[in-house]
C-alpha positions in Angstrom: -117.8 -280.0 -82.6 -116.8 -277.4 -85.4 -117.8 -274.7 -83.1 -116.0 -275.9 -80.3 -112.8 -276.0 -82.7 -113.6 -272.4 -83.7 -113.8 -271.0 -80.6 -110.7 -272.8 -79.6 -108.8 -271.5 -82.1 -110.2 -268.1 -81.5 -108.5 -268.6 -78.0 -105.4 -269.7 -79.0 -105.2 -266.5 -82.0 -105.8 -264.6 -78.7 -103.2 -266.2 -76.7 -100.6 -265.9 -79.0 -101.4 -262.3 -80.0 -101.2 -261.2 -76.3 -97.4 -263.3 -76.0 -95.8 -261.9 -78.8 -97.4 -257.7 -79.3 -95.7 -256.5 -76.1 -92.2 -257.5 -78.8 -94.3 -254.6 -80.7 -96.1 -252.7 -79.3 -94.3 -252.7 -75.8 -91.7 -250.6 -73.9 -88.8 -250.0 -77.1 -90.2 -252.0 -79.5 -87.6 -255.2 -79.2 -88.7 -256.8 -82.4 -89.3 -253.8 -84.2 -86.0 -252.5 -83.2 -84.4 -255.4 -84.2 -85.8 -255.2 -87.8 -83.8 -251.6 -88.5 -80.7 -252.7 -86.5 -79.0 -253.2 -89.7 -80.2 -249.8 -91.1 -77.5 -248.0 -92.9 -78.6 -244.6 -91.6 -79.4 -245.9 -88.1 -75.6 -247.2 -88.5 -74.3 -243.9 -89.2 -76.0 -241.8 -86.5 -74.6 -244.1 -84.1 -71.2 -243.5 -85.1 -71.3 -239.9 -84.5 -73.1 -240.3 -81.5 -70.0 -242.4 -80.3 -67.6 -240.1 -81.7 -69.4 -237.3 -79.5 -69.2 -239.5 -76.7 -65.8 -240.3 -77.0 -64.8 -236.4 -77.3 -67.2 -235.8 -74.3 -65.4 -238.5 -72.1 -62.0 -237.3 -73.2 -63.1 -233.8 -72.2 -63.9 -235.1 -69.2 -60.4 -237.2 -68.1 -58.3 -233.9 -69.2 -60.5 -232.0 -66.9 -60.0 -234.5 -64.1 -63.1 -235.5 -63.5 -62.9 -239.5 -64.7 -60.4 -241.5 -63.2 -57.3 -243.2 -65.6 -58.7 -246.3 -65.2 -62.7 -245.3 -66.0 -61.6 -243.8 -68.5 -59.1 -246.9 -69.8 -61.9 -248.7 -69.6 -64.9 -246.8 -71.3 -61.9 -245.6 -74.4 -61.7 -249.6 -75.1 -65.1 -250.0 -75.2 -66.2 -246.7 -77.5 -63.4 -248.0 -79.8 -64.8 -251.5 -79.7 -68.1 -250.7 -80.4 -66.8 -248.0 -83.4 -64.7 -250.9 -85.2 -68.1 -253.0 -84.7 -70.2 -250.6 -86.5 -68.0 -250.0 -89.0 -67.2 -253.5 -90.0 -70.7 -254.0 -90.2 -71.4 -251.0 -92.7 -68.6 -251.8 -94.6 -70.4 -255.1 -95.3 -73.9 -254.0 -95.7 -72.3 -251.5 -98.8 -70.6 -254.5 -100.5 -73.8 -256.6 -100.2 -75.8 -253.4 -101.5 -73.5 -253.2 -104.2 -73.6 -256.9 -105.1 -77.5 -256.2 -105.0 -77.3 -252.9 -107.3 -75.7 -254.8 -109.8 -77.9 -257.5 -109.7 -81.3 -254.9 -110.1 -79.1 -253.2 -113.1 -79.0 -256.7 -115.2 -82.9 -256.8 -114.3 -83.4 -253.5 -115.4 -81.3 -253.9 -118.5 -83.1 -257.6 -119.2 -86.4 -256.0 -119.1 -85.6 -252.8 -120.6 -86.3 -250.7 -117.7 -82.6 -249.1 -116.9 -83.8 -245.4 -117.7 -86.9 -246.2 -114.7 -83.9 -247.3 -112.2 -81.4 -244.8 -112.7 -84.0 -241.1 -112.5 -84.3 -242.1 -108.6 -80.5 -242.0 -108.1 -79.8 -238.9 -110.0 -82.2 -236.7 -108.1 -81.0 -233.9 -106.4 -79.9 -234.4 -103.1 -80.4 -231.7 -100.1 -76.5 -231.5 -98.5 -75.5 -228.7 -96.1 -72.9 -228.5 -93.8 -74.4 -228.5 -90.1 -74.4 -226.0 -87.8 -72.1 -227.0 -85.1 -68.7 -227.6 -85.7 -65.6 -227.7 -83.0 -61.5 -227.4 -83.1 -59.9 -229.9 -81.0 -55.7 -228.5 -79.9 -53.0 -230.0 -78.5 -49.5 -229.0 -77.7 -46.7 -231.1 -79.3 -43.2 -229.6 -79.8 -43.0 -226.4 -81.1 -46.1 -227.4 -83.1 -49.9 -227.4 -82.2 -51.9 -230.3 -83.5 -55.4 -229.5 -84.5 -58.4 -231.1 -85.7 -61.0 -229.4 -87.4 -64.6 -231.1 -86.9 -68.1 -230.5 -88.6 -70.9 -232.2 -90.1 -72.1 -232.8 -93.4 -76.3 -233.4 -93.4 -78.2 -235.2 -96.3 -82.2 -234.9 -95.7 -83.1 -236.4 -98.8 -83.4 -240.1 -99.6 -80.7 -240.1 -102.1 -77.0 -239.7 -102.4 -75.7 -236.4 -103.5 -72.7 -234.8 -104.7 -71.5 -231.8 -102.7 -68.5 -229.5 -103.1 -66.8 -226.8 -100.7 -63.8 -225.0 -99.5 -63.1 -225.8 -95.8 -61.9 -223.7 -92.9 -58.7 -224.4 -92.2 -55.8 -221.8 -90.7 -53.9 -220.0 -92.8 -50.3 -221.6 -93.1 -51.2 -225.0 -91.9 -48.5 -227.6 -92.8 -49.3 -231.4 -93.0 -52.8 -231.3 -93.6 -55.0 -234.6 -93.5 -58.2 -235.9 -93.8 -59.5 -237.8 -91.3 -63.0 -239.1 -90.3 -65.4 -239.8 -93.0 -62.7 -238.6 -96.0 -61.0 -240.3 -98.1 -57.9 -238.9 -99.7 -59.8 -239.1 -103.3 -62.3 -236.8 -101.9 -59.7 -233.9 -100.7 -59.4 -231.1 -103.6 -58.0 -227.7 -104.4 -60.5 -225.4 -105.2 -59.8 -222.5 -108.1 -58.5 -220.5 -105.5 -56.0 -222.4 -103.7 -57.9 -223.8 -100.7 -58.5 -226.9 -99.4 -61.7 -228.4 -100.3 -63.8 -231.6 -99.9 -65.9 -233.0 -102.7 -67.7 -235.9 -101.7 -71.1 -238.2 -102.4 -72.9 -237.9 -99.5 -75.3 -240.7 -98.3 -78.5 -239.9 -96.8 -78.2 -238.9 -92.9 -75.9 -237.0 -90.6 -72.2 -237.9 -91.6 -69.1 -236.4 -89.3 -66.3 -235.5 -91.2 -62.8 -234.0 -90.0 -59.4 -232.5 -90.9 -56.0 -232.6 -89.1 -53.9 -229.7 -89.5 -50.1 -228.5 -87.7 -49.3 -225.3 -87.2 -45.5 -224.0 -85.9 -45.1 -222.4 -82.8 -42.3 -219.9 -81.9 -41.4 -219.2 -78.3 -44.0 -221.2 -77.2 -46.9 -219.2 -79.1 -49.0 -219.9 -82.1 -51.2 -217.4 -83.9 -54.1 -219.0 -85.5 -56.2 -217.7 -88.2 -59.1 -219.0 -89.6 -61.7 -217.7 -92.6 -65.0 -219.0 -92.7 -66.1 -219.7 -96.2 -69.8 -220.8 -95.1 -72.1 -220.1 -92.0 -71.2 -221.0 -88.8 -74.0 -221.3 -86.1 -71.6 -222.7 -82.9 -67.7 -223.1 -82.6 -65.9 -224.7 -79.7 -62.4 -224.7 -79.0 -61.3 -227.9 -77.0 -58.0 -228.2 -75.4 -56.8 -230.7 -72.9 -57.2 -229.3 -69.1 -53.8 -229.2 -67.1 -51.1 -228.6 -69.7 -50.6 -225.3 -69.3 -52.3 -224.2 -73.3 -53.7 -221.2 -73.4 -56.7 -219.9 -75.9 -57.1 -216.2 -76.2 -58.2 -213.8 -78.7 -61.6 -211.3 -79.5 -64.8 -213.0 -79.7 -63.9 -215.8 -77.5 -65.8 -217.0 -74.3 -64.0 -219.5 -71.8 -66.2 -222.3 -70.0 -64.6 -222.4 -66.8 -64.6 -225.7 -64.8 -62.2 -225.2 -62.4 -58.7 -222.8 -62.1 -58.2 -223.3 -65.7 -60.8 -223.4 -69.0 -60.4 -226.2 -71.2 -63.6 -225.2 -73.6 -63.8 -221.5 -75.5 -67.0 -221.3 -77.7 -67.2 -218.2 -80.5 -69.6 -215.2 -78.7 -71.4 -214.7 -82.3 -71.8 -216.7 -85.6 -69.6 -216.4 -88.6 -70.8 -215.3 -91.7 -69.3 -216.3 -94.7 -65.7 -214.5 -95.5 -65.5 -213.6 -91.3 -62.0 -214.5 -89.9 -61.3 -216.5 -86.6 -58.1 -215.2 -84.9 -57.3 -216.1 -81.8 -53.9 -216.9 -80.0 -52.1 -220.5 -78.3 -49.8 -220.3 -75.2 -48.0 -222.5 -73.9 -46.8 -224.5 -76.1 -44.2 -227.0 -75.8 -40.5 -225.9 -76.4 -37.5 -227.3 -78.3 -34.2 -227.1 -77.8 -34.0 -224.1 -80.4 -33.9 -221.1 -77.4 -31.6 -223.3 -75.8 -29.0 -223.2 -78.6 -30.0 -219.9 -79.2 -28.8 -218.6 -75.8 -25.6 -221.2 -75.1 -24.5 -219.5 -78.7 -25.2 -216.0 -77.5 -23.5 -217.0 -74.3 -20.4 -218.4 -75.9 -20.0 -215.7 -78.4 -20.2 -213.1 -75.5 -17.7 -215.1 -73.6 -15.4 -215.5 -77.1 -15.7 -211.6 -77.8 -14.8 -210.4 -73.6 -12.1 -213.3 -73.9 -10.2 -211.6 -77.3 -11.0 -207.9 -75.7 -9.5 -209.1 -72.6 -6.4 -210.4 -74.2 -5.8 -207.4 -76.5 -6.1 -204.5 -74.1 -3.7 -206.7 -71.0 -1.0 -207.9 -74.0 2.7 -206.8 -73.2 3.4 -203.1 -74.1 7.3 -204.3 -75.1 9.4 -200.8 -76.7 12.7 -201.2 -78.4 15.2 -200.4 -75.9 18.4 -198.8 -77.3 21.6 -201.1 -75.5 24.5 -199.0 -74.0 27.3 -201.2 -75.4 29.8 -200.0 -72.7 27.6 -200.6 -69.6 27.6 -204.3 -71.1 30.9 -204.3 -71.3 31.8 -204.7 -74.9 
């Protein structure tokens, strides 16, 4: 009878090892996926991968390629899932900071506070990735830009990093934007913009907007690189008539007109970008400017007119007899 019963349950062991390892062991891992789907630095990775995607599909509608309603359709649900993933790090920090507090009373109750901190002050390996991209578009006598890059963390810790970021030279309005908070936008020693931030473990994407004035419908843009740059794009919408042109500059042509430009060699530190914008939206400045010019022009021919065809009158001298006084 016992051996019965131990043989049975070796069957069922079997059995129930055999329905539940494919969860494992099979084709993505289901229930090993779902143990790191609340990973902070799984979290992350996805948000730039849906920032990418959304660039990518936007890319794509300017160049004509995805239909206004595909594309409605796929914007709502990349903004969707973002807000999803980012409601859902936002609580997984508070509950980690609720849970830090709570190992800080253990550590001070037992005396071990100086064995819990060392781990968090380690240093921290951040570096700025290698591709980075500018993102134009045309408003009205103004080009709005957006400056993207990457700031990677390889280590297991947070870490503090500091730098200066490439921005073009008389910019006005500048703001940070993904992954900054105000608090965390500086001015360096030497009058830049800079970014100090603690940077989490993982691949975080971080970006500035910028404005720059247009005259005549052209913009001159400069840039300086204060670190390396491996790979630049230059992303404009297709079909508006803006224009990218300038040394060092290599169009991706998809059609009549490019709407990507990607830098023919790296920067080094302390290189400059130039490059110019064309077509640019106009205001009504030239307007004024020429129905001014116009009018003056008219005024001025109108009083030169009148002065040289005025009445040439002489005094006469009267012969008082032949009017017969």
């Amino acid at each position: 009878m016992t051996a019965i019963m131990i043989v049975s349950g070796i069957f069922a062991l079997g059995a129930l090892a055999v329905t539940i390892l494919p969860f494992f062991t099979g084709r993505g891992g289901f229930l090993a996926a779902a143990g790191t789907i609340n990973d902070p630095i799984r979290l992350e990775a996805m948000k730039v991968a849906i920032v990418a995607r959304y660039v990518k599909e936007e890319v794509t509608f300017a160049e004509g390629d995805l239909s206004k309603r595909e594309w409605s359709r796929r914007q709502e649900y990349l903004q969707h899932r973002y807000i999803d993933l980012v409601r859902r790090l936002d609580f997984l920090r508070r509950v980690g900071a609720s849970s830090t507090v709570k190992s800080l009373i253990i550590a001070l109750a037992f005396g071990g506070l100086d064995q819990l901190l060392l781990p968090q002050t380690a240093n921290a390996a951040v570096v700025i990735g290698q591709r980075h991209a500018i993102m134009l578009r045309g408003g009205v006598d103004q080009i709005w830009g957006h400056y993207v890059f990457t700031l990677q963390n390889d280590s297991k810790v947070a870490g503090e990093f500091t730098t200066p970021v490439m921005l073009p030279t008389g910019a006005i309005d500048i703001r940070p934007q993904e992954g900054l908070t105000p608090e965390e936008v500086v001015i360096s020693d030497d009058g830049r913009v800079a970014l100090r931030k603690k940077v989490d473990p993982g691949v975080h994407m971080v970006s500035f907007g910028f404005i720059v004035e247009s005259k005549s419908g052209n913009s001159h843009l400069e840039f300086e690189a204060p670190y390396p740059v491996q790979e630049l794009q230059i992303l404009v919408p297709k079909n508006t008539g803006i224009e990218v042109s300038g040394a060092g500059l290599n169009p991706h042509r998809n059609g009549q007109q490019p709407g990507v430009w990607s830098i023919a060699a790296p920067l080094a530190p302390a290189d400059r970008l130039v490059f110019d914008v064309s077509g640019v939206a106009e205001g009504r400045q030239r307007l004024w400017i020429m129905g001014l010019s116009v009018a003056a022009l008219l005024v001025g021919l109108g009083a030169g007119l009148a002065w040289w065809s005025r009445p040439k009158r002489k005094e006469e001298v009267f012969d008082e007899e032949a009017l017969g006084t």
